[in-house]
N, C-alpha and C positions, 0 to 999 in steps of 0.2 A: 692649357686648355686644348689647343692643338693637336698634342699628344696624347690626352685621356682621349680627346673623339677620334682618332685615330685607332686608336690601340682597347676604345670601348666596347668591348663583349657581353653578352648576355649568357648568363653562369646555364647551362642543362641540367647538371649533374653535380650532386652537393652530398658533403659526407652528413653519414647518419651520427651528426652531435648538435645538440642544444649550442645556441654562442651563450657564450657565458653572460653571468646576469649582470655582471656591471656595464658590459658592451648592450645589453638589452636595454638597461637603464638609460644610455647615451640616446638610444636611437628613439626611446619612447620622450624623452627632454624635446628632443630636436624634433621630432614631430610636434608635438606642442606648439615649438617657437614655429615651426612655418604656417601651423593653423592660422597663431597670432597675425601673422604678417600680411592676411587676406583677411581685411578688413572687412570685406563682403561676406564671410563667413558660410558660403557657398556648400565647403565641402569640407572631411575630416577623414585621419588616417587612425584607422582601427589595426592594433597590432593581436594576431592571434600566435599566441606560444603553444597553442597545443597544433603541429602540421599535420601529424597521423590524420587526426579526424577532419581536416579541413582537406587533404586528398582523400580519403574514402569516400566522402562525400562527392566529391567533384570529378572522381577518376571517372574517366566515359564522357563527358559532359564540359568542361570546362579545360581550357585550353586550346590551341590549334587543332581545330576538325579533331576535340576532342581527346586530343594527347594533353595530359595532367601533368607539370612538371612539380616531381616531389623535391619537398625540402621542408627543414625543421622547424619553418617559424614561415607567416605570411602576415603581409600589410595588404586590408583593404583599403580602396579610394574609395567613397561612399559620394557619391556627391546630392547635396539635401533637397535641392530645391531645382535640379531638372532645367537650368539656365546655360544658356552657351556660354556665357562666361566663368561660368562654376565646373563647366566640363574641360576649358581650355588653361584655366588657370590652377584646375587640379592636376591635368600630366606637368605642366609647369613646374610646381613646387613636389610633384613626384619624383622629375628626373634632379632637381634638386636634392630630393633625399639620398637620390643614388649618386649623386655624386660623395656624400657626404658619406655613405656607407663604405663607397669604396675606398676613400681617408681610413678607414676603419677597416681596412684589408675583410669587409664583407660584397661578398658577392651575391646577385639579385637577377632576377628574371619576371618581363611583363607577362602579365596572364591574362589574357581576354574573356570573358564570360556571358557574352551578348548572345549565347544560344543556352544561355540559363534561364528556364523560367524564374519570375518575378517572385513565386511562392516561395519556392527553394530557396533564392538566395536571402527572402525576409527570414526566411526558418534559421539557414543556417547562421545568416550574418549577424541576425537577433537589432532590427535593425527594425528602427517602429515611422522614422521617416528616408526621403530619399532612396538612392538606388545603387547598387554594387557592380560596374559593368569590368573594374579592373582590379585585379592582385596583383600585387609584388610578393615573388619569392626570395627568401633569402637566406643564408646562410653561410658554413664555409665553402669552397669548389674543393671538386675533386681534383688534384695533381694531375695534370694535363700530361700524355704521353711524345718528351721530348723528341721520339720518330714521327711520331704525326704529325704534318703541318698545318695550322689554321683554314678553316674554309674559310672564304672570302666571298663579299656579296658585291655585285657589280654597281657601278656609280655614275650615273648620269652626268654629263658633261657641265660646265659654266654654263657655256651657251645655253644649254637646255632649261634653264630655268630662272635666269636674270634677264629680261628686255627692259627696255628703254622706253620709256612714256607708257606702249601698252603691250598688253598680251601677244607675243608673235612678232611685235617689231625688235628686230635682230639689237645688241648693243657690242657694243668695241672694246673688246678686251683691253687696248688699252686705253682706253675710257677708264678703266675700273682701276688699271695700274696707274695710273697720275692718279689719280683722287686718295689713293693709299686701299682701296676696299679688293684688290684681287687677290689677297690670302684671305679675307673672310669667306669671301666668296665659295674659295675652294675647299677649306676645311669644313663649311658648314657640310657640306655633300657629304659629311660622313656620320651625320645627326642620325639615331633610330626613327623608324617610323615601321607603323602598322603593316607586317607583310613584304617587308621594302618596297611601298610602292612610292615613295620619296615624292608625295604628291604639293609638294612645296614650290610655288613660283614667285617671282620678285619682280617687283617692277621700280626702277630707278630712276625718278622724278624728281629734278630739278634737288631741292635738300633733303629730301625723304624717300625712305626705300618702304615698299608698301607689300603688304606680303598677302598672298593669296594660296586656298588651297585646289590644287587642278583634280575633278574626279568625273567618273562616267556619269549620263544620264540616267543607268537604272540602280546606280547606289549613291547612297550619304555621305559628303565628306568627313572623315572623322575627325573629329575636333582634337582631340588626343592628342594626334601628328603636328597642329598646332600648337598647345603649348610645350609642347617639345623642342620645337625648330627655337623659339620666342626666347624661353630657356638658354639655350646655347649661342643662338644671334646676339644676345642683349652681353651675355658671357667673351663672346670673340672679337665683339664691339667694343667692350671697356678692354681689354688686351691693346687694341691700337688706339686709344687715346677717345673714344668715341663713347662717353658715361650720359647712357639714355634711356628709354623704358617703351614699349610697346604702348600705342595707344588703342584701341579698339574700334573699329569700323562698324560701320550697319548699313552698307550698300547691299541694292543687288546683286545677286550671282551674276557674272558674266557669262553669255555661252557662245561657243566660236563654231557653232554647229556639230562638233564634234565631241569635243569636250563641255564641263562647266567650272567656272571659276567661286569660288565664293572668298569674297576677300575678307580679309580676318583684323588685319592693323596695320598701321603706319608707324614709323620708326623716326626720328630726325635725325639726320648724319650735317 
């Protein structure tokens, strides 16, 4: 796990072939079993095999400021019922899929679609409840050019995002190395999120680590970048002996005048 987030890429650029349909078969199974697995029934993953028409449609429009990224086949997240918990336990069991994809030597790219009007996406997703704000692309990649080297995105330090009892107060690195938690710590820093804005903060309380997300006062935190972190914490936590599960919060946002917090779950270590 260390390694895959490490070394986790989001594909650009996918050759123009179908995956074959017995690897189509796998991935529509395995969406199945993770619907099952969310008993709340929240949200579902709609696979679309025909991609020509799901980028002509969206080319200009969906994507980053509008950039479409093509490929042969896309997964939507659909989520039914408009609940913060159907929003965060759908990226959840999304990057779940991508991990599973990647098992499967397929490669995937998230697709934002939050400047899609609502018409659009009911026309094209053919979707009579619920709302489509994310794709996964997927496919084979392109052979990456052995002279090129990787871009790399920058990462926020430990410090920056683990404190002790609350928001701001500093904690002790090795604090975190006696307890055993100063590699999760570190490798979690290399979890996707929305834009890289790595808006993920922790707070270290006593046997529970509580996780909140940091964002400005004139936008939303996106709930996304939480099941995401939740995903791979709960993943790096059973690696060092720690087999636990997110619970869900419903505090207040915290605000420190500058920023706001909205805290999202507690964890038991």
């Amino acid at each position: 796990m260390n390694n895959f987030l490490k070394n986790r890429k989001s594909v650009r650029d996918f050759k123009d072939k179908k995956i074959r349909d017995e690897t189509l078969k796998k991935i529509k199974d395995y969406c199945a079993q993770l619907e099952e697995k969310n008993i709340q029934g929240g949200f579902q993953f709609i696979l679309f095999e025909n991609g020509e028409r799901m980028y002509k449609s969206l080319e200009g429009i969906g994507g980053y400021a509008g950039v479409m990224i093509k490929s042969p086949h896309y997964i939507a997240l659909n989520i039914k019922d408009n609940r913060e918990e159907s929003i965060i336990y759908g990226a959840y069991f999304m990057e779940k899929l991508i991990t599973k994809l990647t098992d499967l030597n397929i490669g995937s790219c998230w697709i934002g679609l939050k400047g899609v009007d609502e018409d659009t996406k009911k026309e094209l997703f053919q979707i009579s409840e619920g709302s489509v704000d994310y794709l996964l692309a997927i496919g084979y990649p392109v052979p990456k050019n052995p002279f090129v080297g990787d871009s790399t995105s920058s990462r926020i330090g430990v410090e920056d995002i683990v404190f002790k009892d609350e928001i701001g107060k500093s904690i002790n690195l090795d604090e975190l190395e006696s307890r055993g938690l100063d590699d999760l710590f570190y490798y979690i820093r290399f979890s996707p999120s929305s834009h890289n804005k790595q808006p993920w903060r922790f707070i270290l309380k006593d046997d529970r680590v509580i996780l909140l997300l940091a964002y400005s006062p004139d936008e939303k935190p996106n709930l996304a970048d939480a099941g995401i972190i939740m995903y791979y914490f709960e993943n790096l936590a059973k690696a060092i002996g720690i087999d636990n599960k997110w619970k869900l919060l419903n505090n207040p946002d915290y605000d420190d005048g500058k920023m706001k917090y909205k805290y999202i779950g507690e964890f038991g270590i």
